[in-house]
NUTORNU-714580 format. One record per residue (C-alpha): residue in one letter; x, y, z. Coordinates in steps of 0.001 Angstrom, whole numbers, padded with zeros to 6 digits, always signed. Layout:
REM residues N
aXYZ;...
REM end
This chain:
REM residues 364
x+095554+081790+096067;x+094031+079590+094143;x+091693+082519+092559;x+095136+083543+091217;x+096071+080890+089843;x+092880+080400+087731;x+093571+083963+086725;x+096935+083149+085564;x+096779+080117+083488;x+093387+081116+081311;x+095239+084297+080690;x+098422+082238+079868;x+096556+079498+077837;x+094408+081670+076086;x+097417+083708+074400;x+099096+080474+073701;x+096250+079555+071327;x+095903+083335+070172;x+099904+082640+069732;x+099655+079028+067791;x+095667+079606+065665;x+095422+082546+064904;x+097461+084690+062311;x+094574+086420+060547;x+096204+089541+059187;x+092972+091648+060034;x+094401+090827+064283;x+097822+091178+063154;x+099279+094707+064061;x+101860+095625+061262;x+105487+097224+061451;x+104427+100215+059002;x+103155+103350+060984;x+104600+106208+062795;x+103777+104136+066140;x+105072+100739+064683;x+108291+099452+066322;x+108434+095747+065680;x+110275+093356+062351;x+106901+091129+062232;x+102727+091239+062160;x+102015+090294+065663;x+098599+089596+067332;x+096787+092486+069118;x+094087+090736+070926;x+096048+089953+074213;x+093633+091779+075771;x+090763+088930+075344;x+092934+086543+077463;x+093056+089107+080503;x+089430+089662+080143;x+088617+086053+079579;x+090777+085672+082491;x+088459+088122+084902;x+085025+086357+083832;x+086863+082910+084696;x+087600+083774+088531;x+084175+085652+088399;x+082622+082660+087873;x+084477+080796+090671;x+083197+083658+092696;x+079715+083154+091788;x+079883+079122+092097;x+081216+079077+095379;x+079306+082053+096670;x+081678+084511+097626;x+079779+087817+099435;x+081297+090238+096595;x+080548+088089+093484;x+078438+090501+092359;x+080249+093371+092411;x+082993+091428+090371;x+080555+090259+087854;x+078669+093680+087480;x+082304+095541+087245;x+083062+093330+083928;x+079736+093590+082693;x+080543+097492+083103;x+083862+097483+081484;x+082135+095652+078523;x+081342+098141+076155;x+085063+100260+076087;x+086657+096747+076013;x+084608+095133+073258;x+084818+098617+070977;x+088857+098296+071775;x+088744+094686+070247;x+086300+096422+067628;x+089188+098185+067037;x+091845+095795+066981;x+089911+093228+064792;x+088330+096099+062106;x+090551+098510+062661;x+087442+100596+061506;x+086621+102425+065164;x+086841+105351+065599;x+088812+107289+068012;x+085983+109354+069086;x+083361+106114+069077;x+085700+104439+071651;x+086023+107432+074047;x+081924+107371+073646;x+082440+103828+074758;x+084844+104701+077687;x+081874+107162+078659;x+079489+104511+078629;x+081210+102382+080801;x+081794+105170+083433;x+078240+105959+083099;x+077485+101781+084098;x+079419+101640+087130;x+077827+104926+088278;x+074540+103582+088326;x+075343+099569+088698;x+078081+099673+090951;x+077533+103048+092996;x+081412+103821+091804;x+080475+108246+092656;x+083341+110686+092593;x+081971+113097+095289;x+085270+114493+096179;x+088525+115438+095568;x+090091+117228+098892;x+089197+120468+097908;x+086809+122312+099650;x+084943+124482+096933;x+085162+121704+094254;x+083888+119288+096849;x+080737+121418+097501;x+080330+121254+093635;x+080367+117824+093369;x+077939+117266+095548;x+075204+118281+093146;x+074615+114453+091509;x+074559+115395+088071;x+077514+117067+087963;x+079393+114325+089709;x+077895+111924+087128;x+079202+114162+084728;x+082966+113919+086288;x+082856+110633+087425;x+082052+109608+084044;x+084438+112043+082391;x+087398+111125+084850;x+087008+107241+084318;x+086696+107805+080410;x+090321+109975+080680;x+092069+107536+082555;x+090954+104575+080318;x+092238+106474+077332;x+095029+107078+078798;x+096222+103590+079167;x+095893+103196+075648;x+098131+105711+074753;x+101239+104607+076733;x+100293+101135+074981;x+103745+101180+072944;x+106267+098624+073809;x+106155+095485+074387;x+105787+094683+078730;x+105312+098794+078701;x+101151+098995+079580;x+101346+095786+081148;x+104205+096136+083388;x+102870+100283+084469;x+099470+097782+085103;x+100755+095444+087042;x+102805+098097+089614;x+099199+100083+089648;x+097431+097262+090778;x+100090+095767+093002;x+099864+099080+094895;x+096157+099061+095088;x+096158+096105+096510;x+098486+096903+098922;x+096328+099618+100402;x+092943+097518+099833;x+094052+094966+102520;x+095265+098333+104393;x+092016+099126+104874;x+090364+095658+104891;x+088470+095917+101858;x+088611+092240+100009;x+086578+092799+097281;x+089259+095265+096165;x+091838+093520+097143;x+090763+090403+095463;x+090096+092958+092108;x+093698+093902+092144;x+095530+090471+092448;x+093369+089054+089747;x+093952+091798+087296;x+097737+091158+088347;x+097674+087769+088035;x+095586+088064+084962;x+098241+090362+083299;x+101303+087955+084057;x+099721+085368+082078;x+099786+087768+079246;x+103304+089729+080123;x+105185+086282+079709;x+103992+086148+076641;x+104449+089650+075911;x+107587+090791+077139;x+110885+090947+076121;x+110052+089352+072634;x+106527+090527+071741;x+104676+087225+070710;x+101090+088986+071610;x+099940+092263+072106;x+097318+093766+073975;x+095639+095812+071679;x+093463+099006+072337;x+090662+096394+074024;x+093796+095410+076679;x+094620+098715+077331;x+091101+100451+077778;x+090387+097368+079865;x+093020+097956+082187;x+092477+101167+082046;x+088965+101157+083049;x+089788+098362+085583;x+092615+100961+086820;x+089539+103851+087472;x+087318+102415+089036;x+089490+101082+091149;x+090522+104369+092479;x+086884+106023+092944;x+085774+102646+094365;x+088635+102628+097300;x+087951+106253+097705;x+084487+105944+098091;x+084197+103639+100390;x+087346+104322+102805;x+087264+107532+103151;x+090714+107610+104689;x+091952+107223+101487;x+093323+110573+099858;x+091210+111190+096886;x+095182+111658+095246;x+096497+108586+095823;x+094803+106500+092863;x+095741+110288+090762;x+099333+109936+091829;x+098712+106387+090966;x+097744+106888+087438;x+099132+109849+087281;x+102281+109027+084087;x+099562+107698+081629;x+097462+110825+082976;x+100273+113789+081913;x+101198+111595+079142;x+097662+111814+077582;x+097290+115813+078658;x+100628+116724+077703;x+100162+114570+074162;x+097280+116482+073458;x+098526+119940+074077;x+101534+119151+072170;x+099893+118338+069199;x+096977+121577+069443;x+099388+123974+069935;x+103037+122572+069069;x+102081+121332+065882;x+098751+122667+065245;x+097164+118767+064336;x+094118+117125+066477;x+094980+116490+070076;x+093605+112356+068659;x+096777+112513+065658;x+098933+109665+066111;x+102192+111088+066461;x+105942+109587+066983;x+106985+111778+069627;x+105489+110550+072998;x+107538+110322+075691;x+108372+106305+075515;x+109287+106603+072038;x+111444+109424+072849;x+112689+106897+075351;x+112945+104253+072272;x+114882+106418+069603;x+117364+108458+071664;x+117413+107715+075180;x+118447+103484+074603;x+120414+104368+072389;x+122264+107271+074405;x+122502+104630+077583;x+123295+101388+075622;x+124992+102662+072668;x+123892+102277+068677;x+124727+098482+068209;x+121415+097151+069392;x+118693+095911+066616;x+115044+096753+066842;x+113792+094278+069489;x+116375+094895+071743;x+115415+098554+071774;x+111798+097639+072156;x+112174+095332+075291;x+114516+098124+077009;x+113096+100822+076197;x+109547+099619+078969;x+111990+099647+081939;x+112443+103156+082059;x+109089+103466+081977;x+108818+101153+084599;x+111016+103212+086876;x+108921+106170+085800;x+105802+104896+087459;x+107643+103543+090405;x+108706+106356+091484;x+105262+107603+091653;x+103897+104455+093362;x+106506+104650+096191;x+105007+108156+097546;x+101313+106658+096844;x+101211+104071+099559;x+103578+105929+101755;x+101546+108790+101926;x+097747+107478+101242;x+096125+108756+103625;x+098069+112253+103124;x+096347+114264+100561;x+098275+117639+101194;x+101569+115449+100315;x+100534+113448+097402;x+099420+117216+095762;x+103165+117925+095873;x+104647+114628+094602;x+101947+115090+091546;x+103162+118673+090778;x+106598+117089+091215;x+106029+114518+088701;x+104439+116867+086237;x+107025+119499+086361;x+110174+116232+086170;x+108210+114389+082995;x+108212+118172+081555;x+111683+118958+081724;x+112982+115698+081084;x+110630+115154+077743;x+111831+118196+076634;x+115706+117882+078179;x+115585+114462+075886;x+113905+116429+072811;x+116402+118710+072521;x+119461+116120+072282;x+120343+117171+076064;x+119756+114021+077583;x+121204+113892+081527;x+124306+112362+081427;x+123102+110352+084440;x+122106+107798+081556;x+124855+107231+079787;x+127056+103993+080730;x+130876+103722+079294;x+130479+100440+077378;x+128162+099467+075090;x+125435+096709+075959;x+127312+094606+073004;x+130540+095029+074363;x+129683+094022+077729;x+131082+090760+078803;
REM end
């Protein structure tokens, strides 16, 4: 417990000082931009405390000689070169798209070789005999970690919204890491979730700190490995559980992309103001709570939903882990639900299972 702790308050402290020192505008995220839905410049380098956070406990590990110390210290030094060109990022804001996914590549490419982390299957018999040629399972390993890290970065838009999907990821990996006796994992997962409190206190409802693109690919990262690690090793594991996992930020990124090739006929990498949480943000807050709310109540309610979204694709996950046959149709089911309810909300045809009678600012 005490690992936890650690994890907490560095995270905690070290946004406090981020918080109280620092107000460089060059770390300050702005309210102008079609993804910009906060009154004041706020810091985006939340992600530094969470990662600070990691190296802290990692170096408890090492001092008092715990058997998987190096695996947590060589899984950082992995995740090093997508997190440090996020911070790039958030600090220059002179990185490119494309130079950051290179960097998400990079750090697949590390743990494939330094920590062993292999996808060599997915449950399906003629893909499986494909990836048991090395190369090409360096080549998806590498490309699957990469996706997923992105991914996390593009639900990044809300304050407690990355975060709080984080922390129910990790809770439920660590759930089925003790399942299967695996404390290394297990150990992985509370820290990160520990590590990310210290920052979601800070974060959520009111937005002092925000993670920034080095958070999110961090997480991200953290969030992939984790699943071909626990998959690799326990072999019990469905190769679908850490998909159905990860799979909202997953369809989110997919479904972004193909929006904007063929929708709108822009790069798949655009920004755009039309994901899914900020459909949430504009019209489905405002359809449940009513129009009387200013712009940081919207903000803070608009990550529950989101919340619930990814809930209810944890809950099958570690019922059915071991399942694979099951967690295919609960995926499928969660594509074809975010599909129709994107594009119910899009249309102005929200389910009236959202609206309430009274209006958040009339309620007593």
């Amino acid at each position: 417990m005490v690992y936890l702790i650690i994890a907490f308050l560095i995270s905690f402290l070290v946004c406090l000082l981020i918080i109280k020192f620092i107000s460089w505008q060059s770390i300050c995220d702005i309210s102008s931009g079609v993804q910009k839905f906060h009154p004041k410049p706020v810091p985006r380098i939340g992600g530094l405390a969470i990662y600070l956070a990691c190296w802290s406990v990692s170096i408890v590990f090492y001092l008092i000689q715990k058997e998987f110390a190096k695996e947590f210290f060589l899984i950082l030094i992995c995740a090093f070169p997508v997190f440090f060109s996020g911070l790039l990022e958030d600090v220059t804001k002179k990185v490119s798209p494309h130079w950051r996914l290179f960097a998400a590549f990079i750090s697949g490419g590390l743990a494939f070789f330094l920590l062993s982390a292999e996808v060599t299957s997915i449950d399906i018999k003629f893909f499986d005999k494909i990836l048991a040629c090395s190369w090409i399972s360096f080549v998806f390993t590498t490309f699957a970690v990469a996706g997923v890290t992105h991914a996390f970065n593009i639900i990044d838009g809300f304050n407690g919204l990355c975060a709080g999907v984080s922390i129910i990821i990790f809770g439920a990996y660590a759930y089925v890491s003790f399942l299967v006796h695996d404390y290394f994992l297990l150990y992985l997962s509370l820290v990160m979730v520990f590590a990310i409190l210290g920052f979601f206190v800070w974060n959520y409802p009111f937005g002092f700190i925000f993670l920034g693109d080095g958070g999110a690919y961090f997480l991200g990262y953290i969030a992939a490995i984790l699943g071909v690690l626990i998959t690799q090793k326990h072999p019990v594991v469905s190769s679908w559980f850490p998909l159905m996992l990860v799979i909202y930020p997953v369809w989110e990124t997919l479904f972004s992309a193909y929006r904007r090739k063929f929708f709108k006929g822009i790069s798949p990498s655009s920004p755009d103001a039309v994901h899914f949480h900020t459909l949430v943000y504009r019209r489905l807050v405002k359809f449940t709570f009513g129009k009387n709310l200013d712009i940081t109540q919207r903000n803070f309610l608009t990550s529950p939903y989101l919340w619930i979204i990814e809930i209810m694709c944890v809950i099958p996950a570690i019922i059915f882990w071991k399942d694979t046959h099951i967690l295919m149709v609960c995926v499928f089911i969660f594509i074809i639900f975010y599909t129709w309810l994107y594009f119910r909300i899009i249309k102005f045809r929200t389910p009236k299972i959202f609206k309430i009678k009274k209006e958040i600012n009339n309620c007593p």
